[in-house]
C-alpha positions as CSV (number, residue, x, y, z in Angstrom):
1,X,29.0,9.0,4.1
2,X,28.4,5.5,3.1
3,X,26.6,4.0,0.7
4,X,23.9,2.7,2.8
5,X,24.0,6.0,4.6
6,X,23.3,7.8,1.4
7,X,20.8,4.9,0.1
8,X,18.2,5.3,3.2
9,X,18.8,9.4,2.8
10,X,17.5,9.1,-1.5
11,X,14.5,6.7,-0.3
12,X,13.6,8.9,2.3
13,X,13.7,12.2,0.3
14,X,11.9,9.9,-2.9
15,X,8.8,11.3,-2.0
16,X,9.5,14.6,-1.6
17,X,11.7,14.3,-4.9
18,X,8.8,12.6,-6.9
19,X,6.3,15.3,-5.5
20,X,8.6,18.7,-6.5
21,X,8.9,16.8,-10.1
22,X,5.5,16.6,-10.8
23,X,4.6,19.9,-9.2
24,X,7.3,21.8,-11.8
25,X,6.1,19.8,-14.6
26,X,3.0,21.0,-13.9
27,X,3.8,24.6,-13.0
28,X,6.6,24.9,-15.9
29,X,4.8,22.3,-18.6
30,X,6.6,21.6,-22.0
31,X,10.0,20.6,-22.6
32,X,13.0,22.3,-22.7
33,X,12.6,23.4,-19.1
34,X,14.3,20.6,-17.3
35,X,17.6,22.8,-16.5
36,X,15.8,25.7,-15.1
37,X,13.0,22.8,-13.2
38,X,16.1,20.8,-11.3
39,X,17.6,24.2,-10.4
40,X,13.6,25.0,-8.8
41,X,13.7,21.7,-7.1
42,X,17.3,22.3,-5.6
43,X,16.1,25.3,-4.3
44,X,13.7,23.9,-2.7
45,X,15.0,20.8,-1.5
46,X,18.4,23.2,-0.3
47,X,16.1,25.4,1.4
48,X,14.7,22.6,3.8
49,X,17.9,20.8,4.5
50,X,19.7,24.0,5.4
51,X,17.1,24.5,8.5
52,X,16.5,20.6,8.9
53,X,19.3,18.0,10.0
54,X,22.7,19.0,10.0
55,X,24.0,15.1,10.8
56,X,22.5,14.7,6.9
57,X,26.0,16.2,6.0
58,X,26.1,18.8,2.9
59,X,23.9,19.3,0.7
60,X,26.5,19.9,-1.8
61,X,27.4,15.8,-1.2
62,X,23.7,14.6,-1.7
63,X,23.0,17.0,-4.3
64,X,25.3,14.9,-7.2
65,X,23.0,11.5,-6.2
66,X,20.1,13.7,-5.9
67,X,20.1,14.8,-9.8
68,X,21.0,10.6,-10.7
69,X,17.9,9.9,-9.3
70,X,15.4,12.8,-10.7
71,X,17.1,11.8,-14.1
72,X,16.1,8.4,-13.8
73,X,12.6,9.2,-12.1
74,X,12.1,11.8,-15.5
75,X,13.3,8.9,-17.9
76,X,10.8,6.7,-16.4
77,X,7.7,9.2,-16.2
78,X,8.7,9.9,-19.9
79,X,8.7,6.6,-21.2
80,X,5.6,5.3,-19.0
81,X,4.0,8.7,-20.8
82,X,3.2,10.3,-17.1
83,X,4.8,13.7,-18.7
84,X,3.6,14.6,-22.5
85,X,6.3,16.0,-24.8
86,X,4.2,18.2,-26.9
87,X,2.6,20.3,-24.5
């Protein structure tokens, strides 16, 4: 898959993506959860491509570009103070 291929995948799954975040943040609140939250999200996001598209390819080759972006998206809700760090 090329990188344009793999570019117009991420911006079509970025709302699905940005929606599981803030549903586990809200469901698992606090910090120290983020291992056990992107292992919730795969599951989910897994779950729908293994009955969706198979021309996608393997989930196994999104996933790595998958977790880039929901570190980045959590950086960004963190510092913009979307997600509180003492709850």
């Amino acid at each position: 898959m090329n990188w344009l291929m793999l570019a117009k995948i991420l911006l079509e799954l970025l709302p699905a993506i940005i929606g599981g975040i803030k549903s586990l943040e809200q469901a698992m609140p606090g910090p120290g959860q983020g291992a056990a939250k992107l292992e919730a999200l795969r599951a989910v996001l897994q779950g729908a491509h293994d009955t969706g598209e198979a021309a996608l390819g393997t989930f196994d080759a999104l996933w790595p570009s998958i977790v880039k972006v929901v570190g980045n998206l959590v950086d960004t809700f963190n510092r913009a103070g979307i997600f509180r760090k003492d709850a």
